[in-house]
Backbone as CSV, one residue per row, in Angstrom:
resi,resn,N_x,N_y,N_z,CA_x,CA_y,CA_z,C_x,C_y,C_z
1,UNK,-28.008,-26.507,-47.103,-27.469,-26.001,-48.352,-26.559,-24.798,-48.117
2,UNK,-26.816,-23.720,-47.010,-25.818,-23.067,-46.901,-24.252,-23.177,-46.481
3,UNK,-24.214,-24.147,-45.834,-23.008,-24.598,-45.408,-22.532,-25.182,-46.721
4,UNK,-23.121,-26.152,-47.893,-22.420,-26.414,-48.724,-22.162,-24.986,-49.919
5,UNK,-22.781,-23.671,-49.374,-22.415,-22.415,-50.814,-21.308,-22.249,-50.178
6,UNK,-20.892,-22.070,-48.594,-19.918,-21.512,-48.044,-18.436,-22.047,-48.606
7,UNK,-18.749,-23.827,-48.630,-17.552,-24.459,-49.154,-17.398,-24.395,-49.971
8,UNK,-18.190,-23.783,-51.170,-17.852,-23.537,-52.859,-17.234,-22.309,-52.555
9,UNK,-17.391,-21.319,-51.547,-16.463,-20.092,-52.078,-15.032,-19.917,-51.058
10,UNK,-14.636,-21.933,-50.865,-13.236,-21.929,-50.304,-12.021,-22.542,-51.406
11,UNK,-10.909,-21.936,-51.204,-10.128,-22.816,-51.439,-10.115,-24.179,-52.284
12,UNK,-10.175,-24.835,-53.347,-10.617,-26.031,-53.555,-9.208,-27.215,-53.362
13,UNK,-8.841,-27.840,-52.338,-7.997,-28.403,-52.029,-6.395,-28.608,-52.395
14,UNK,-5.761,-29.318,-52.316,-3.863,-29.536,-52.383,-3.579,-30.164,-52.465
15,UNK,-2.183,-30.695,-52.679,-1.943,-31.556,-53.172,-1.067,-32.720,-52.174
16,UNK,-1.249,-33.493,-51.864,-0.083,-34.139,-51.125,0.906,-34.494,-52.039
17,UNK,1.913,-34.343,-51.557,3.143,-34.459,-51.796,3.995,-35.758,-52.152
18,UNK,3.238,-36.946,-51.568,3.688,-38.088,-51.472,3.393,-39.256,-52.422
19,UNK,1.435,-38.731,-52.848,1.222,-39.535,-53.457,0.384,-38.604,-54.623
20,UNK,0.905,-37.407,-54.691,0.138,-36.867,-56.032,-1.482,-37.079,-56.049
21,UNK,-1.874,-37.209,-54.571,-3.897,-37.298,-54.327,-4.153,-35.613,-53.771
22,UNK,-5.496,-35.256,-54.373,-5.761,-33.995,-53.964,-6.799,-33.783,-53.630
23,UNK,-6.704,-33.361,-52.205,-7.545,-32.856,-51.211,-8.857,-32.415,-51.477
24,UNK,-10.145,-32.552,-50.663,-11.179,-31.709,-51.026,-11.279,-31.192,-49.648
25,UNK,-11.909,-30.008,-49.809,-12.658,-29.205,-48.628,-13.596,-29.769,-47.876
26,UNK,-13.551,-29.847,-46.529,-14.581,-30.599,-45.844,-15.361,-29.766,-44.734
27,UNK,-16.096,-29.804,-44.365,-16.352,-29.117,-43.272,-17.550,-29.880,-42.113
28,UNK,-17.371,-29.776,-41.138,-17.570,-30.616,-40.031,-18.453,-29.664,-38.860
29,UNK,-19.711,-29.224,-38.638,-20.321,-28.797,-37.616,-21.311,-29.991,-36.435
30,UNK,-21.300,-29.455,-35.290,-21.665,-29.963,-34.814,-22.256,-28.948,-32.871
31,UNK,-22.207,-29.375,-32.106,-22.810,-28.718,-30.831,-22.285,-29.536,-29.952
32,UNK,-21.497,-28.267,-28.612,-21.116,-29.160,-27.824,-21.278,-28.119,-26.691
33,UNK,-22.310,-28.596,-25.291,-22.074,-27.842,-24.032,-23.155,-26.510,-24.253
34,UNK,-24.175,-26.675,-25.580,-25.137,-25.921,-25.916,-23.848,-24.770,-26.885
35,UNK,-22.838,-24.923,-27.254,-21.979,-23.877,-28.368,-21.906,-24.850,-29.310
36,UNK,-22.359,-23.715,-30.752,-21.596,-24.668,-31.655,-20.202,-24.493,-32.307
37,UNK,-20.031,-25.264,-32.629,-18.803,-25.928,-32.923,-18.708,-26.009,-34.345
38,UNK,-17.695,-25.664,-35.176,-17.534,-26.180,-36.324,-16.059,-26.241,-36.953
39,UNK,-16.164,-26.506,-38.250,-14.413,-26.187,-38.829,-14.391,-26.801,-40.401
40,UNK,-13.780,-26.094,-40.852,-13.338,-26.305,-42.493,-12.152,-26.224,-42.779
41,UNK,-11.982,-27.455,-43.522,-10.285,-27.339,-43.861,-10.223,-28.409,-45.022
42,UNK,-9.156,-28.400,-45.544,-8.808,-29.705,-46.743,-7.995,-30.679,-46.124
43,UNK,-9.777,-31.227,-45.621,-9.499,-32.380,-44.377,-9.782,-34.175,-44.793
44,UNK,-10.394,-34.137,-46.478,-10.857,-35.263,-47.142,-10.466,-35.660,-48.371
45,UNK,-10.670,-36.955,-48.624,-10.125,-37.195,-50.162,-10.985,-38.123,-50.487
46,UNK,-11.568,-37.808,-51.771,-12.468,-38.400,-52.532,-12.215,-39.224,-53.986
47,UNK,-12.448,-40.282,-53.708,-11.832,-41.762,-54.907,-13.345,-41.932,-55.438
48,UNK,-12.607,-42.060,-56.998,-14.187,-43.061,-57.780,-13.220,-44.093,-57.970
49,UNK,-13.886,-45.782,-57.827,-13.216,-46.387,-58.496,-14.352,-47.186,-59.705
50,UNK,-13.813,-47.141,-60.589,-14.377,-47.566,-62.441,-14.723,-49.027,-61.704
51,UNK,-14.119,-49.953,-61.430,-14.219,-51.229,-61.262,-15.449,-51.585,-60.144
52,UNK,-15.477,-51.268,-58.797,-16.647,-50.906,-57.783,-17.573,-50.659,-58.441
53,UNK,-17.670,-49.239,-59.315,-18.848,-47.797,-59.777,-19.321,-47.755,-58.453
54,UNK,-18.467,-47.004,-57.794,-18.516,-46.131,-56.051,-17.339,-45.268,-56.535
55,UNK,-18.263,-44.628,-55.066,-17.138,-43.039,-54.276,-16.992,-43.823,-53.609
56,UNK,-15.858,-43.234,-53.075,-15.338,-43.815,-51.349,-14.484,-42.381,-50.839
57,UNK,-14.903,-41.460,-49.870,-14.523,-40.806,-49.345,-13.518,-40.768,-47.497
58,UNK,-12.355,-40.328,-47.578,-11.837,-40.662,-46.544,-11.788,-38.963,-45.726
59,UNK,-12.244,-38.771,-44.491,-12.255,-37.930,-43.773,-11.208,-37.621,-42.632
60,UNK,-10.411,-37.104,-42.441,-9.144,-37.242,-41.205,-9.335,-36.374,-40.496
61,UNK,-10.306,-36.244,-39.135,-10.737,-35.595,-38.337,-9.011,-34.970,-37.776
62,UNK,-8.032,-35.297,-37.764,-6.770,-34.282,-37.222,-6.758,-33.141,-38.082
63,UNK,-7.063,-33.382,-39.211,-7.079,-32.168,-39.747,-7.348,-31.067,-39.826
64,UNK,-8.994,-31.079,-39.643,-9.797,-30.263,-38.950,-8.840,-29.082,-37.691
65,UNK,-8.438,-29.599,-36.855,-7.929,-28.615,-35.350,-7.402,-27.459,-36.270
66,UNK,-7.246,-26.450,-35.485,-6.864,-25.330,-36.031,-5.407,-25.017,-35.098
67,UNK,-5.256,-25.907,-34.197,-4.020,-25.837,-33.363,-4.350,-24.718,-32.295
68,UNK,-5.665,-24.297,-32.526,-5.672,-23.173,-30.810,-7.132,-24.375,-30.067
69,UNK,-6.198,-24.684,-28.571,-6.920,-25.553,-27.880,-8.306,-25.330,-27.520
70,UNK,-8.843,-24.082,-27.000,-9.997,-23.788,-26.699,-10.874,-23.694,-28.135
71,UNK,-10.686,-23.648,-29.358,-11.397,-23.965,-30.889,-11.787,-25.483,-30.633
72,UNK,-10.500,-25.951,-30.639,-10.243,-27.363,-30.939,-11.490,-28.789,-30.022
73,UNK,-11.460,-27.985,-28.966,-11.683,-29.044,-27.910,-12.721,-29.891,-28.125
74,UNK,-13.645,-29.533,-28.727,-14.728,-30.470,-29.229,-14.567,-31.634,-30.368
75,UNK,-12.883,-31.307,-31.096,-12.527,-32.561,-31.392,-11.869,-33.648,-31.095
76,UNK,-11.500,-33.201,-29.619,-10.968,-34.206,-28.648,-10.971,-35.569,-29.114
77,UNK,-12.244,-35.973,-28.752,-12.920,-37.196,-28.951,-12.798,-37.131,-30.499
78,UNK,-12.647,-36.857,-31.716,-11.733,-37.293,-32.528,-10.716,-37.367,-33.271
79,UNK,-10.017,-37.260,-32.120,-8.337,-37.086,-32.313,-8.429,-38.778,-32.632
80,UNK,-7.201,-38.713,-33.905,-6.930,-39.827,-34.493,-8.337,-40.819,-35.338
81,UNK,-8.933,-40.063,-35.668,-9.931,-40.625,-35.707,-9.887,-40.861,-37.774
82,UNK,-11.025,-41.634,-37.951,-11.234,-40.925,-39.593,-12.951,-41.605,-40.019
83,UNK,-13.151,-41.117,-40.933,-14.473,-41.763,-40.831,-14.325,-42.025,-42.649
84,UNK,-15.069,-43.085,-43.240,-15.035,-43.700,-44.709,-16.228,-43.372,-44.954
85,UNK,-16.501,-43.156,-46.087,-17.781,-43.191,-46.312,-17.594,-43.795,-47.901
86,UNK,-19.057,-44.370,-48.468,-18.979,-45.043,-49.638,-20.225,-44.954,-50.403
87,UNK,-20.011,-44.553,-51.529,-21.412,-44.335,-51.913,-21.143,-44.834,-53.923
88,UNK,-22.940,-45.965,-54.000,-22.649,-46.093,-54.931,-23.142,-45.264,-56.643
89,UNK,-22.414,-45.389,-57.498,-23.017,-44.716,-59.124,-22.286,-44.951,-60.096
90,UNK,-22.262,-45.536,-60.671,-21.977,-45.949,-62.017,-21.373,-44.772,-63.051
91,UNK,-20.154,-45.115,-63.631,-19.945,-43.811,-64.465,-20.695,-43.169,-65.508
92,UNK,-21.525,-44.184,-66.065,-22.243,-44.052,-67.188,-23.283,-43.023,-66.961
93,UNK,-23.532,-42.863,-65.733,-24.759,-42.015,-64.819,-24.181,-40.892,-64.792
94,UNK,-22.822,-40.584,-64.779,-22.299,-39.175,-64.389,-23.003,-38.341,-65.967
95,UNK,-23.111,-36.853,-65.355,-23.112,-35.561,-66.493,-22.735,-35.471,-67.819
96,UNK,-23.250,-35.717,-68.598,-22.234,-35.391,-69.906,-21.319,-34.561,-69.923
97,UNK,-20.216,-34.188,-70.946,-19.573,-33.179,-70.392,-20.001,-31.895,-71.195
98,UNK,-20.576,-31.280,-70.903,-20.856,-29.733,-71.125,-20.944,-28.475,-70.526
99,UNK,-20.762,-27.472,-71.245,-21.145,-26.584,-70.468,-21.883,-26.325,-68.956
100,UNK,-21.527,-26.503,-67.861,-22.570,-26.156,-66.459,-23.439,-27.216,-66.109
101,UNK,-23.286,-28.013,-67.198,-24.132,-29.397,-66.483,-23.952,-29.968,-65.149
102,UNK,-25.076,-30.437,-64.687,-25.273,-30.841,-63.327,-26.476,-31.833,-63.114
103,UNK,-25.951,-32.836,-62.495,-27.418,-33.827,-61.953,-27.207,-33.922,-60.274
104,UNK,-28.305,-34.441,-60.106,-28.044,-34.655,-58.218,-28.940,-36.542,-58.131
105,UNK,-27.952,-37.115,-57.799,-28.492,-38.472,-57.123,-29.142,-38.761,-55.756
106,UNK,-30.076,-39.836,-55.792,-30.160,-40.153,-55.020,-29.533,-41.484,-54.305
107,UNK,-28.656,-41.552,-53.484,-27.948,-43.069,-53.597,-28.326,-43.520,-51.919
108,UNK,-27.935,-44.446,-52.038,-27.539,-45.175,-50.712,-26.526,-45.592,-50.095
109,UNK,-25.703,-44.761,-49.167,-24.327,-44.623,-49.021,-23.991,-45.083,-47.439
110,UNK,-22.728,-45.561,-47.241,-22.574,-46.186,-46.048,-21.583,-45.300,-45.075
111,UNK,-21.197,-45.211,-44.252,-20.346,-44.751,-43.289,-20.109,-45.428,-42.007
112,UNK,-18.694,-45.436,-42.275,-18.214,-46.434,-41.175,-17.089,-45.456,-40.561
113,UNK,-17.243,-45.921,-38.962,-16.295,-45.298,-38.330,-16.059,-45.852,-36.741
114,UNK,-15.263,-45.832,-36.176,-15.130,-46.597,-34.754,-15.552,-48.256,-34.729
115,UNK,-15.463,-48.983,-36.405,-15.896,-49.879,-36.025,-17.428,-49.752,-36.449
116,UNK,-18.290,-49.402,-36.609,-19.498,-49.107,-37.006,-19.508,-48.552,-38.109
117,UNK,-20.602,-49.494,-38.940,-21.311,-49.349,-40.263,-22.644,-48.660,-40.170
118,UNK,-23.091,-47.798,-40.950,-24.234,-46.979,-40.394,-24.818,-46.859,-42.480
119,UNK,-25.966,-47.075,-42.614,-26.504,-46.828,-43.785,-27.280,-45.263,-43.676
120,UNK,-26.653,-44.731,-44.739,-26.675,-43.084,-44.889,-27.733,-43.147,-46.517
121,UNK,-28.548,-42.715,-46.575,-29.696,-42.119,-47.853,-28.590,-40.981,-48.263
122,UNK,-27.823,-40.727,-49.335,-27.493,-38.838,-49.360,-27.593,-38.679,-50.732
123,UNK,-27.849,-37.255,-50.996,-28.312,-36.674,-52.441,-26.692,-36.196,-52.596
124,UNK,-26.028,-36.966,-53.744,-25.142,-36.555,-54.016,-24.905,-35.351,-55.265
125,UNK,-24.737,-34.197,-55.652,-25.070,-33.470,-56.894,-23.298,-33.879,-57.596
126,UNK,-23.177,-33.697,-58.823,-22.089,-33.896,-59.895,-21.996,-32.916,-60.733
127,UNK,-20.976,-32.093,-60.839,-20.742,-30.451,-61.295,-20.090,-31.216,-62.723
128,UNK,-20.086,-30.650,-63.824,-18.811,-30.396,-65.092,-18.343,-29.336,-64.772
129,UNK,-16.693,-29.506,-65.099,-16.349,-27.724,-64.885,-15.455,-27.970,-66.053
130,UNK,-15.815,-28.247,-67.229,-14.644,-28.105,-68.163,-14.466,-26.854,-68.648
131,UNK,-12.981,-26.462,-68.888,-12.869,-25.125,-69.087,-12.774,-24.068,-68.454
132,UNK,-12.729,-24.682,-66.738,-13.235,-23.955,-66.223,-12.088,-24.076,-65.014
133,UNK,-12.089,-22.657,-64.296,-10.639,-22.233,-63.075,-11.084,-23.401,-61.781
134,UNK,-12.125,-24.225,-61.957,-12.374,-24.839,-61.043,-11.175,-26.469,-61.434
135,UNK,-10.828,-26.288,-62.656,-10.151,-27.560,-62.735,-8.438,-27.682,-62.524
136,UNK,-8.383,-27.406,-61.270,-6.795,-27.597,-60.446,-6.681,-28.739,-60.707
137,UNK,-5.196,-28.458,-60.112,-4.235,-30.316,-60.640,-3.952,-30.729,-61.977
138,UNK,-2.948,-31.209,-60.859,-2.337,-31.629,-62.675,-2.449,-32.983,-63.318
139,UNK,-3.575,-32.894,-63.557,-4.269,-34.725,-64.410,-4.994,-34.572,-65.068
140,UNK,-4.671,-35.517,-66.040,-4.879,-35.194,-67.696,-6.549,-36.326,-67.306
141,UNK,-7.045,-36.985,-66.083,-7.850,-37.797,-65.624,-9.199,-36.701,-66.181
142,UNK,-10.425,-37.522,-66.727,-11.902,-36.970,-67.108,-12.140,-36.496,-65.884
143,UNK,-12.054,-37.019,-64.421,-12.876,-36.621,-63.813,-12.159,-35.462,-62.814
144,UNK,-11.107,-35.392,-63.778,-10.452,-33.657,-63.111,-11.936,-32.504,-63.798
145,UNK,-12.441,-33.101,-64.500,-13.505,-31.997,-65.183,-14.637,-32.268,-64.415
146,UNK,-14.942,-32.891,-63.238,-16.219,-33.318,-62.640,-16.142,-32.267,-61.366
147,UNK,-16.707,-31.761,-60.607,-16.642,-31.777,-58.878,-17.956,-32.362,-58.564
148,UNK,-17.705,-32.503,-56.873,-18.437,-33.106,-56.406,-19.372,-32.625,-54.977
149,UNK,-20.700,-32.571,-54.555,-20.969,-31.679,-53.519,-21.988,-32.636,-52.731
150,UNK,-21.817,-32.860,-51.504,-23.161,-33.707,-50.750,-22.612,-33.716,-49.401
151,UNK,-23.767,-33.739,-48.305,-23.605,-34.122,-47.014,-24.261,-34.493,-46.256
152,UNK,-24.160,-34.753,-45.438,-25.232,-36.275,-44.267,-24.710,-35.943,-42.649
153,UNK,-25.871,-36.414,-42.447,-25.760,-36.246,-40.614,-25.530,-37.327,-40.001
154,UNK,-24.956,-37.112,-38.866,-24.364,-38.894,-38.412,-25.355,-38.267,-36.698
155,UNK,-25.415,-39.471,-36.129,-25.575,-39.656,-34.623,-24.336,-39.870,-33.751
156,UNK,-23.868,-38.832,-32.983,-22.666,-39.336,-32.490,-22.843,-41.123,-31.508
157,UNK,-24.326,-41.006,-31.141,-23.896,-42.091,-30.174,-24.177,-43.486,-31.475
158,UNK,-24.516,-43.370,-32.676,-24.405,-44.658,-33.071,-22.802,-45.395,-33.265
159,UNK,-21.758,-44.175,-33.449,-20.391,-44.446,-33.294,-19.681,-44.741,-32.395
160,UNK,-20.488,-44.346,-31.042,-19.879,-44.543,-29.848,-18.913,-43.611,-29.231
161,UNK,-19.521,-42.574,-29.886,-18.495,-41.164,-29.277,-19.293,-40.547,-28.046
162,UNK,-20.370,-40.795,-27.972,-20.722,-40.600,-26.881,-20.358,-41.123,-25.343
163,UNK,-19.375,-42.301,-25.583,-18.858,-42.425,-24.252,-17.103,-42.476,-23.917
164,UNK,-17.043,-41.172,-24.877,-15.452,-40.777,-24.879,-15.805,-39.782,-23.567
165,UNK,-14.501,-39.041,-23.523,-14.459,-37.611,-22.416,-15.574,-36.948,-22.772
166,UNK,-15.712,-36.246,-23.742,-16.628,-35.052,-23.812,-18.042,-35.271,-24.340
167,UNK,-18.218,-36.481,-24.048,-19.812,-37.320,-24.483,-20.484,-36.670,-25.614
168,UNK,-20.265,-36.537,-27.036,-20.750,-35.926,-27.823,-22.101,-36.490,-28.401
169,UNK,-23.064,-36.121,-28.179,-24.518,-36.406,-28.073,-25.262,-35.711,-29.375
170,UNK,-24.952,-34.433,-29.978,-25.355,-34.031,-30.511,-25.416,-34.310,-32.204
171,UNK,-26.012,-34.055,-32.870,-25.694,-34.608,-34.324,-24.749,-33.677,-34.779
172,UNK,-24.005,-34.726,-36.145,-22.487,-33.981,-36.620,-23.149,-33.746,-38.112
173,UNK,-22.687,-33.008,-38.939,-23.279,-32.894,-40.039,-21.924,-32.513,-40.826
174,UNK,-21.629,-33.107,-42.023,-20.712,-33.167,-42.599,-20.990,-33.231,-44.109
175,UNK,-20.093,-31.837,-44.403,-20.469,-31.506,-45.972,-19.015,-31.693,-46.735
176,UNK,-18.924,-31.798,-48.083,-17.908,-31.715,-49.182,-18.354,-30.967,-50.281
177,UNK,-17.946,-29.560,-50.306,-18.014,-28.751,-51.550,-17.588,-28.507,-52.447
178,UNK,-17.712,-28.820,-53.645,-16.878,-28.913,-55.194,-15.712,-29.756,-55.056
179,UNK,-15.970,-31.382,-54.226,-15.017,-31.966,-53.824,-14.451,-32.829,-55.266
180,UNK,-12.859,-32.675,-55.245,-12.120,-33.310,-56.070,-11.869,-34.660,-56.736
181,UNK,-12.542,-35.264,-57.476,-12.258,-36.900,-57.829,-10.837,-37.850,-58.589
182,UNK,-10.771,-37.922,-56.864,-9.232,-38.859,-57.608,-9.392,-40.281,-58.183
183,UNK,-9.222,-40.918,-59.030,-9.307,-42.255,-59.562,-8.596,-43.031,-58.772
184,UNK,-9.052,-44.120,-58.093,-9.085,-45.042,-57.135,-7.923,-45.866,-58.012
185,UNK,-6.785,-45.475,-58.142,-6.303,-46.740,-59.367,-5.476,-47.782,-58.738
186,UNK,-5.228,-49.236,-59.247,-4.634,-50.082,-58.706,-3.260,-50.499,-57.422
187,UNK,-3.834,-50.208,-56.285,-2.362,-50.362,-55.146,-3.213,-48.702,-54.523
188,UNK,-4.336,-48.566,-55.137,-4.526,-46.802,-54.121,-5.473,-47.489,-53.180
189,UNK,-6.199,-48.961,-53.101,-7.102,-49.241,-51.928,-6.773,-49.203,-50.358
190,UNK,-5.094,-49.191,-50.403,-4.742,-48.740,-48.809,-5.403,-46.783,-47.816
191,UNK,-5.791,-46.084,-48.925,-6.334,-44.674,-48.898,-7.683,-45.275,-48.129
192,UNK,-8.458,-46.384,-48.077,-10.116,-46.376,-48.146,-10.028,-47.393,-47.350
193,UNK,-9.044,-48.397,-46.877,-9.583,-49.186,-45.884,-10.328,-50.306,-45.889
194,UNK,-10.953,-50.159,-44.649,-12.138,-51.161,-44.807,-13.251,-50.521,-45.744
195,UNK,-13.393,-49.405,-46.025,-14.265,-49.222,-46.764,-14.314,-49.748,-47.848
196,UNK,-12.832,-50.567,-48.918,-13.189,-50.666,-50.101,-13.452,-52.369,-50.193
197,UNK,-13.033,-53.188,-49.089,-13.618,-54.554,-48.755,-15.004,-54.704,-48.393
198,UNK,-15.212,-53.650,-47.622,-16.915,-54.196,-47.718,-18.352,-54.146,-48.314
């Protein structure tokens, strides 16, 4: 839980330029060589789509580097990389909209990456922020009034990062704080991949 207060008091993501989708804050720790390792940046983008009733979150591990090599090096092994994740809930389930309301789910969410599907348990929580300096961007969309906060631990060797260069063995733990919900809308399934076929 502390790592996810840290990401509530960052930055809450940007905008790309290309396709008007906006960023959430991600942050990525992990252990490498007995140091740990970590990094935060507006490195993810988070889709509901109405039609599914799923998240589908896309992660772009390049993002993460901070561009100084000796920080960086423990993301070697995922350079070029990205990881999907998918998790399901129904809109009808989300918060009413009021004042500070908040629920936390329990779902059953998937993550795929290198080729590997991995079934993830994660407590997802669902913020309202209507009215509120938390609602950046410019979309007139309901669920500009939502954020979003949850994170899960992966095994590096169920991905198979363990038999890159820097054999990463240790568990990765990966949070999204007051992450942004973009509407998954028709021609946006190239963002999610295989994640939104399977």
């Amino acid at each position: 839980m502390r790592w996810l207060y840290i990401l509530a008091l960052l930055p809450f993501g940007v905008f790309s330029q290309t396709q008007s989708i906006i960023s959430s804050v991600a942050g990525v720790r992990t252990c490498l060589n007995n140091t740990e390792c970590s990094s935060v940046n507006s490195a993810s983008y988070l889709f509901y789509d109405e039609a599914k009733a799923a998240f589908y979150l896309k992660l772009d591990f390049n993002a993460l580097r901070t561009g100084v090599d000796s920080m960086d090096i423990w993301l070697d092994d995922l350079k070029d990389k990205y990881l999907y994740f998918k998790a399901p809930l129904r809109k009808e389930e989300f918060p009413s909209l009021s004042n500070s309301n908040a629920k936390t789910y329990k779902v059953n969410a998937q993550v795929f990456m290198n080729q590997v599907w991995e079934d993830q348990p994660v407590e997802i929580s669902i913020f309202t922020t209507e009215n509120s300096q938390l609602n950046y961007g410019q979309t007139d969309s309901q669920y500009n009034k939502y954020k979003v906060s949850f994170g899960f631990s992966l095994d590096p060797r169920t991905f198979k990062l363990d038999t890159m260069p820097h054999h990463l063995t240790e568990t990765i733990f990966i949070s999204i704080g007051l992450g942004f919900i973009n509407p998954l809308e028709p021609g946006m399934e190239k963002f999610v991949k295989e994640a939104y076929d399977h």
